[in-house]
C-alpha positions as CSV (number, residue, x, y, z in Angstrom):
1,X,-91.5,81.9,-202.0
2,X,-93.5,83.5,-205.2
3,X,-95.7,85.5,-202.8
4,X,-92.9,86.7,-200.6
5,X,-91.5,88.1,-203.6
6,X,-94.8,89.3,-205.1
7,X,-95.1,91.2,-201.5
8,X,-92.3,92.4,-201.3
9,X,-91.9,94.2,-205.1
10,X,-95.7,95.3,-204.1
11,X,-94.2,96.9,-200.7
12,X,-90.9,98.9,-202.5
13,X,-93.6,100.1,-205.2
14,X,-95.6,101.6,-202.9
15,X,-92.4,102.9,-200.8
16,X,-91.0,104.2,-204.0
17,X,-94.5,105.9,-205.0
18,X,-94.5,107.4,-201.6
19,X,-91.1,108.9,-201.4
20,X,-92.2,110.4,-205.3
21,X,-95.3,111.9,-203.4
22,X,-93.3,113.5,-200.9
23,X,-90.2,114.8,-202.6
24,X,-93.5,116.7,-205.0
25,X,-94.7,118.1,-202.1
26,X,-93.2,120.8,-199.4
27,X,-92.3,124.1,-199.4
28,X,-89.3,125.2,-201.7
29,X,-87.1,128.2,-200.8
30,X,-85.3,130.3,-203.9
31,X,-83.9,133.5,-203.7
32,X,-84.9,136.6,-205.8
33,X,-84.4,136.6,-209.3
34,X,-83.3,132.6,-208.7
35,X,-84.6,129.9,-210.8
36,X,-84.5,126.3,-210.1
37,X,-85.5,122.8,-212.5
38,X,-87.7,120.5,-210.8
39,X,-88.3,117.2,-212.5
40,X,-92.0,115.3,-212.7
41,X,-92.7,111.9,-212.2
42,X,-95.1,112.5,-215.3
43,X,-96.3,114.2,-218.1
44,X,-97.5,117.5,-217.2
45,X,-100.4,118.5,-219.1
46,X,-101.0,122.0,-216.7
47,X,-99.2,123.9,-214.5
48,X,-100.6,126.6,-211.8
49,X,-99.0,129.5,-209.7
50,X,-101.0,130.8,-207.0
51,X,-99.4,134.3,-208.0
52,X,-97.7,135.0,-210.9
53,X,-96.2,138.3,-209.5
54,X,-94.0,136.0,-207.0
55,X,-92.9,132.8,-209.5
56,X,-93.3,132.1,-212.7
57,X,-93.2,128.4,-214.4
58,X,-91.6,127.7,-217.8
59,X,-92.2,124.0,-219.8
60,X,-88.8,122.7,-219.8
61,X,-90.2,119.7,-221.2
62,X,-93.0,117.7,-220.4
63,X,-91.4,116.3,-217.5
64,X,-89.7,118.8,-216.2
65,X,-90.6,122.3,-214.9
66,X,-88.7,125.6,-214.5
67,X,-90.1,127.7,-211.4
68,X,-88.5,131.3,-211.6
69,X,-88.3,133.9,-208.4
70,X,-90.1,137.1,-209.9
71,X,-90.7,138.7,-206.3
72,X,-90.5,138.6,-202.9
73,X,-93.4,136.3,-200.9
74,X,-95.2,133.0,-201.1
75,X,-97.1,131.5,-203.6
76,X,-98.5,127.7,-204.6
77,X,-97.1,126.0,-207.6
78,X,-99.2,122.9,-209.3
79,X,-98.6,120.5,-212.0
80,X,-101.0,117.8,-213.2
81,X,-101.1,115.3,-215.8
82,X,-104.2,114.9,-218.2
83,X,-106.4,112.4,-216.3
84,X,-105.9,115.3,-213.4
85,X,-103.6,113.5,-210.9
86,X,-101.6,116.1,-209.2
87,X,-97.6,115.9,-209.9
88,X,-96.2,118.3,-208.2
89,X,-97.4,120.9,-205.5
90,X,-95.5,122.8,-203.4
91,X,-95.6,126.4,-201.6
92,X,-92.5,128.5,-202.8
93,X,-91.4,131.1,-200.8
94,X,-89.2,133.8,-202.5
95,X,-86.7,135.5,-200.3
96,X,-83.8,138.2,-200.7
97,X,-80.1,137.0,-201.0
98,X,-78.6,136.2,-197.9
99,X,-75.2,137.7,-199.0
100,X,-74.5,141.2,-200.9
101,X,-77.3,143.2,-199.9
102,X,-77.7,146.4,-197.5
103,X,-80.2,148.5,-196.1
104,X,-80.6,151.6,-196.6
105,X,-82.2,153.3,-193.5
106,X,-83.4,157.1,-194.2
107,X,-85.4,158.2,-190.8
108,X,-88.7,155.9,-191.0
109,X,-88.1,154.4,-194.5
110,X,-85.7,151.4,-195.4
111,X,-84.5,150.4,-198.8
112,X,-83.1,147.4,-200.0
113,X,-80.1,147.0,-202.7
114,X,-78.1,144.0,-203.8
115,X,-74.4,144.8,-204.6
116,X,-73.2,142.2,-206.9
117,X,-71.0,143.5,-208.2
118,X,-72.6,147.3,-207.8
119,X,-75.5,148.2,-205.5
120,X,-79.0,148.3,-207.3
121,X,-81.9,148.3,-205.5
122,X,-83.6,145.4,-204.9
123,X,-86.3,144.4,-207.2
124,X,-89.7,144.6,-206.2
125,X,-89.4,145.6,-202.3
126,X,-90.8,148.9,-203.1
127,X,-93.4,147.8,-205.1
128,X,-94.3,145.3,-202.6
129,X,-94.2,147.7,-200.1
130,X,-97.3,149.8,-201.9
131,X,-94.1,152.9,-202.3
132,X,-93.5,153.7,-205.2
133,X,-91.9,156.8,-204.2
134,X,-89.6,154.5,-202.0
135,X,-88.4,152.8,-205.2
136,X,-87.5,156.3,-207.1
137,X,-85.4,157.4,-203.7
138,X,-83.8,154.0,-204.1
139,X,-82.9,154.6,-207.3
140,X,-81.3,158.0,-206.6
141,X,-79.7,156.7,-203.9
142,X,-78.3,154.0,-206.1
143,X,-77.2,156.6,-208.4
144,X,-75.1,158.7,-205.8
145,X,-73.4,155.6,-204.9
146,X,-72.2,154.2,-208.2
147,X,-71.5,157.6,-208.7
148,X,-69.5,157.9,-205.6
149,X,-67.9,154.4,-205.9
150,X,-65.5,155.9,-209.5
């Protein structure tokens, strides 16, 4: 009977330590300028983001991490304890809300704005684009329509 137990805790351990693995691992979705708290199932001694210009990554606390949407894209986010055993790892993938946001179509080029509760344009699609004059005719096409919305 001692050994069915003794089995049997050894078996939900290494269930449990499994599931832990998993829910570390994936791919996470956020939209722009989105933030989301992801607990660790450890202390977290580094943290690293494949590209800072898509996520950032605040302590929260030792256990828990804060991964913040900076700009549209992909990017790998890693946390690991001192000894080097890997907490957390997981691609994040930063994409534009899926409500409140029009394009702006002018001949070939597009632009993106989010109106919550006025139309701006959308951070970093120019930019990401390589345009910055894109971003500047976004900007004055923001302006005529806050201007045009009084």
């Amino acid at each position: 009977m001692g050994r069915i137990v003794r089995a049997l805790s050894l078996s939900l351990a290494l269930a449990m330590t499994a599931a832990e693995a998993f829910a570390a691992t994936g791919e996470m979705m956020l939209e722009i300028n989105d933030s989301q708290r992801v607990g660790l199932y450890g202390t977290a001694a580094s943290v690293i983001v494949g590209n800072p210009q898509i996520a950032d990554v605040s302590m929260l606390d030792s256990h828990s991490l804060v991964i913040s949407a900076k700009g549209f894209g992909a990017t790998r986010v890693q946390a690991f304890d001192s000894n080097g055993r890997e907490l957390f790892n997981r691609r994040v993938t930063i994409v534009a809300p899926q409500t409140d946001q029009v394009t702006l179509h002018r001949g070939a080029s597009s632009s993106e704005f989010i109106c919550v509760p006025k139309c701006q344009p959308a951070p970093a699609t120019a930019l990401a684009a390589g345009n910055p004059a894109a971003q500047d005719s976004s900007a004055n096409a923001a302006g005529q329509n806050a201007d045009s919305s009084h």
